[in-house]
C-alpha positions, 0 to 999 in steps of 0.5 A: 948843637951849634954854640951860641958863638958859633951862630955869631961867627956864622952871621959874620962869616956871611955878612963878609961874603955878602960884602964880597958879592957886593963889592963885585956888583953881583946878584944872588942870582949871578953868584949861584949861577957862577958857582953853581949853588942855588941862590937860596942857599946863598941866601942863607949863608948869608944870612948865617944859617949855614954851616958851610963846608970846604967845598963850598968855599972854594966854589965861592971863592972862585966865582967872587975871583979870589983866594979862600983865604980872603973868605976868612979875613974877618974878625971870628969870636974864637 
């Protein structure tokens, strides 16, 4: 079961990647096609609906062309 305040850095850990996408003037749909997840996955992590894995940082991190470090410099409720 997922706490409440794992839902909350879900939702921010999303909105920091959409602000990455945006930054880069991508679509959902240019992001999924250059790292190759469907776009209504992206979708949903950016809207903090998923978990994501490792793997799935690193194949966002390369198509937004940065570190995976940069994917977690944000402010998480730990």
């Amino acid at each position: 079961m997922i706490r409440q305040s794992d839902k909350a850095n879900l939702k921010k850990m999303g909105n920091h990647i959409k602000r990455l996408r945006e930054a880069k003037k991508l679509s959902l749909r240019e992001l999924s096609y250059a790292c190759d997840i469907d776009n209504s996955k992206i979708s949903k992590i950016e809207k903090g609906q998923v978990n994501i894995t490792f793997t799935t940082i690193l194949q966002l991190a390369k198509a937004l062309e940065i570190e995976p470090s940069q994917l977690l410099m944000t402010s998480f409720d730990l």
